[in-house]
C-alpha positions as a Markdown table, in Angstrom:
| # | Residue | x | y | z |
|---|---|---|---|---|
| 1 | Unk | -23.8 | -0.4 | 21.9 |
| 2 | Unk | -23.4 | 3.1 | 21.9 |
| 3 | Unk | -26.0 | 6.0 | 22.8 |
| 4 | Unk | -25.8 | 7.4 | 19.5 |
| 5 | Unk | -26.4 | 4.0 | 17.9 |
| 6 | Unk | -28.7 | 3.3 | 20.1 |
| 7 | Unk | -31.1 | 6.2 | 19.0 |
| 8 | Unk | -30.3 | 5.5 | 15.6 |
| 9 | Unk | -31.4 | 2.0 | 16.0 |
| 10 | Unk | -35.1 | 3.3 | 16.2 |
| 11 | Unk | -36.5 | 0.7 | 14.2 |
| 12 | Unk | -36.6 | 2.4 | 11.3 |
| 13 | Unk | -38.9 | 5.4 | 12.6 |
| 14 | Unk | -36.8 | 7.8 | 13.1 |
| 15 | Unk | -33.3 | 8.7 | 12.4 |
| 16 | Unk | -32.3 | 11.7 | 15.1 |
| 17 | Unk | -28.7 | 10.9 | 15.1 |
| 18 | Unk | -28.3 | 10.7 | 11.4 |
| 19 | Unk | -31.0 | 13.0 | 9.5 |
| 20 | Unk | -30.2 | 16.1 | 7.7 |
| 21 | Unk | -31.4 | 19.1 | 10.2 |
| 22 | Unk | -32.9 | 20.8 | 7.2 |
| 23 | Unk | -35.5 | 17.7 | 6.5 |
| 24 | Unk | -36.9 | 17.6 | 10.1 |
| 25 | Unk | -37.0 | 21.7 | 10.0 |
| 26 | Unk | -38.8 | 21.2 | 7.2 |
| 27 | Unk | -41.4 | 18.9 | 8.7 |
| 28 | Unk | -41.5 | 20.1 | 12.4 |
| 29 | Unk | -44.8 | 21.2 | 13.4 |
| 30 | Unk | -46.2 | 21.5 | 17.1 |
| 31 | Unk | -47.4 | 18.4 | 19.0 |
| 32 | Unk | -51.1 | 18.3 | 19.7 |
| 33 | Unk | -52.7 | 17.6 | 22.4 |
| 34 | Unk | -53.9 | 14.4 | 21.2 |
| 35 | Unk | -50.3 | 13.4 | 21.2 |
| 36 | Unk | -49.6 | 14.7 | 24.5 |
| 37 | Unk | -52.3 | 12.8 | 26.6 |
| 38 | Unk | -50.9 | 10.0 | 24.5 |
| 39 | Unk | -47.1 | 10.1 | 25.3 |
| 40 | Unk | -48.1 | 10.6 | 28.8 |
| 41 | Unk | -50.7 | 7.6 | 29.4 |
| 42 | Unk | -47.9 | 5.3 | 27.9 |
| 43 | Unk | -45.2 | 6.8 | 29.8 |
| 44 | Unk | -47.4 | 6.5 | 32.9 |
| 45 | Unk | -48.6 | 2.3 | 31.9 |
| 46 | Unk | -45.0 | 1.6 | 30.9 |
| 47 | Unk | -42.0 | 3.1 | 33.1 |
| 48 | Unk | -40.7 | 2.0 | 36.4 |
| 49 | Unk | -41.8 | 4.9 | 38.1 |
| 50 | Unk | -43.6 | 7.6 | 36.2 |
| 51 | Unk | -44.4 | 9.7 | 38.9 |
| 52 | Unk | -40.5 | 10.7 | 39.9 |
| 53 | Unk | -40.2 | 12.2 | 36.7 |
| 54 | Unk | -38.4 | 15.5 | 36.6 |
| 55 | Unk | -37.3 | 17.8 | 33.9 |
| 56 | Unk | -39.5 | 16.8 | 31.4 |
| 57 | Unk | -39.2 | 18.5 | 27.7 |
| 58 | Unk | -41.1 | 17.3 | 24.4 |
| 59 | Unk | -40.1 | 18.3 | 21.0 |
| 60 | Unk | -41.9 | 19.5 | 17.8 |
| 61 | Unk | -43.4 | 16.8 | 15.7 |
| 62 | Unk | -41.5 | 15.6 | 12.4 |
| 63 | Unk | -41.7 | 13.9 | 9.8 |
| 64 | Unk | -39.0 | 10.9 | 10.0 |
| 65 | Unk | -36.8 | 10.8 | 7.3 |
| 66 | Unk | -38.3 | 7.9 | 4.7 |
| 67 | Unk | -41.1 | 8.9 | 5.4 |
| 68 | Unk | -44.3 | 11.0 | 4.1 |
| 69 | Unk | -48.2 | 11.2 | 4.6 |
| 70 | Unk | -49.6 | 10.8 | 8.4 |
| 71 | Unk | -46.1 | 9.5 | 10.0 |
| 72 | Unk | -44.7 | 11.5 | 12.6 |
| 73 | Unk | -42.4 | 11.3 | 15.3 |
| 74 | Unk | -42.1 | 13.1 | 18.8 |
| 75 | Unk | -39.1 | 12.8 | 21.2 |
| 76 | Unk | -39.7 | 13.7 | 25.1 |
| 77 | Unk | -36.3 | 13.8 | 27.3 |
| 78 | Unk | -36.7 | 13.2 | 31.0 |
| 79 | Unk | -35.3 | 12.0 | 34.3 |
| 80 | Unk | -36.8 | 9.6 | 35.8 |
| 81 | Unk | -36.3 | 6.8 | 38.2 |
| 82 | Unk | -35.3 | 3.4 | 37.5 |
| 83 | Unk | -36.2 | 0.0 | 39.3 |
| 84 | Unk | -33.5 | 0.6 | 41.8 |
| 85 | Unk | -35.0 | 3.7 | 43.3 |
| 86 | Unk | -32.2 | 6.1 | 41.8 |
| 87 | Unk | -32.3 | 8.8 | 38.8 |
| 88 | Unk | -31.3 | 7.5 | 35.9 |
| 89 | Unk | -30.1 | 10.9 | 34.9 |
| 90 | Unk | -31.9 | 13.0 | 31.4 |
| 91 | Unk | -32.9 | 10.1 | 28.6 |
| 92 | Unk | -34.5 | 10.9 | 25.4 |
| 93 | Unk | -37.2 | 8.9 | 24.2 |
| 94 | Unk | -38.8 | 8.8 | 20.9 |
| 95 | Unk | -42.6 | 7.7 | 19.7 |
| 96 | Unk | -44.1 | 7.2 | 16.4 |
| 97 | Unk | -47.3 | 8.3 | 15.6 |
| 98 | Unk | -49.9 | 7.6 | 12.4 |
| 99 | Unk | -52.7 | 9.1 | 12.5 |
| 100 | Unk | -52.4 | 10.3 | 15.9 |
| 101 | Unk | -51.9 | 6.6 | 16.8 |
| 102 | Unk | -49.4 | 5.5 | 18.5 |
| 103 | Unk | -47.4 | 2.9 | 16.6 |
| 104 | Unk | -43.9 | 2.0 | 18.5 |
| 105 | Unk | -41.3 | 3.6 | 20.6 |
| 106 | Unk | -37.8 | 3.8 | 21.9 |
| 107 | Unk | -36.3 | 5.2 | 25.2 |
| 108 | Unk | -33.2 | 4.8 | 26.7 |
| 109 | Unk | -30.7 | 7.1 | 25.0 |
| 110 | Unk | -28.9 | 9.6 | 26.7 |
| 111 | Unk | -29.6 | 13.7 | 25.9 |
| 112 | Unk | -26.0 | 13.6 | 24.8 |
| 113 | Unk | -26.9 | 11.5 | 21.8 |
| 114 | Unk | -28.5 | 14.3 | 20.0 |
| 115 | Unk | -26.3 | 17.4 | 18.3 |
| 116 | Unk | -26.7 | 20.8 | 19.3 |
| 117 | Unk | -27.8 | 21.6 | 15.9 |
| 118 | Unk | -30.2 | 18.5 | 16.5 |
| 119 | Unk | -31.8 | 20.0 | 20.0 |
| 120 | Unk | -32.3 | 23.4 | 18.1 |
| 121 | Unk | -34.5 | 22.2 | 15.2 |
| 122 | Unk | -36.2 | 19.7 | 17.8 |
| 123 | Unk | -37.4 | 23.2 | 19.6 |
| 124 | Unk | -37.5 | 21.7 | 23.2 |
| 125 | Unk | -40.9 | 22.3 | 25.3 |
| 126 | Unk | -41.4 | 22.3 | 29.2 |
| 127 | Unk | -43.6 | 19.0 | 29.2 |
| 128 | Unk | -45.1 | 19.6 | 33.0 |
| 129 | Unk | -48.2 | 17.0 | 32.2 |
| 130 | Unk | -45.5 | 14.1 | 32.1 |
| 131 | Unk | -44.3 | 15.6 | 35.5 |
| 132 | Unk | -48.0 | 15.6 | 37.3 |
């Protein structure tokens, strides 16, 4: 499957690849830091090894596109290792959020997957909690 499909494929929470720049522009908005402790506690309880991450970014919130009320989507890109002990090279991975909940998740796609145009609306952050 290719990356681009691949971040597509979020589940229906998000549609990076294929969304209209204006609609997330429209919805972007900065990420608490409700929603920062909570990207990093899952990051840290889920991924091979959490504490080799380097290069960490997090975008602005959105809206994904479908969707209104408290729905909202963050992406964080990252290098990390994998089981083998070696960099996996920058990934994006995206969350979903209600409520400041988190509700599902997809990681895995390479940083190529999103546009230029894409990475400009996203407004990419220094994320240095996730690298702690």
């Amino acid at each position: 499957m290719s990356s681009r499909i691949k971040l597509l494929s979020l589940a229906g929470l998000l549609a990076l690849g294929g969304c209209v720049s204006t609609q997330i522009e429209r919805s972007a908005m900065p990420v608490t830091g409700i929603i920062r402790t909570a990207i990093v506690s899952h990051v840290r309880d889920t991924w091979k090894d959490p504490y080799s991450i380097r290069d960490a970014e997090i975008s602005r919130a959105f809206q994904p596109q479908g969707y209104t009320g408290a729905r909202h989507a963050v992406c964080i890109r990252a290098n990390a290792k994998n089981s083998f002990g070696g960099y996996t090279g920058r990934q994006i991975s995206c969350f979903a959020f209600e409520n400041g909940v988190l509700v599902g998740g997809m990681s895995g796609a390479p940083v190529t997957a999103a546009t230029g145009q894409e990475n400009a609306v996203l407004g990419w952050q220094p994320f240095p909690e996730l690298m702690r």
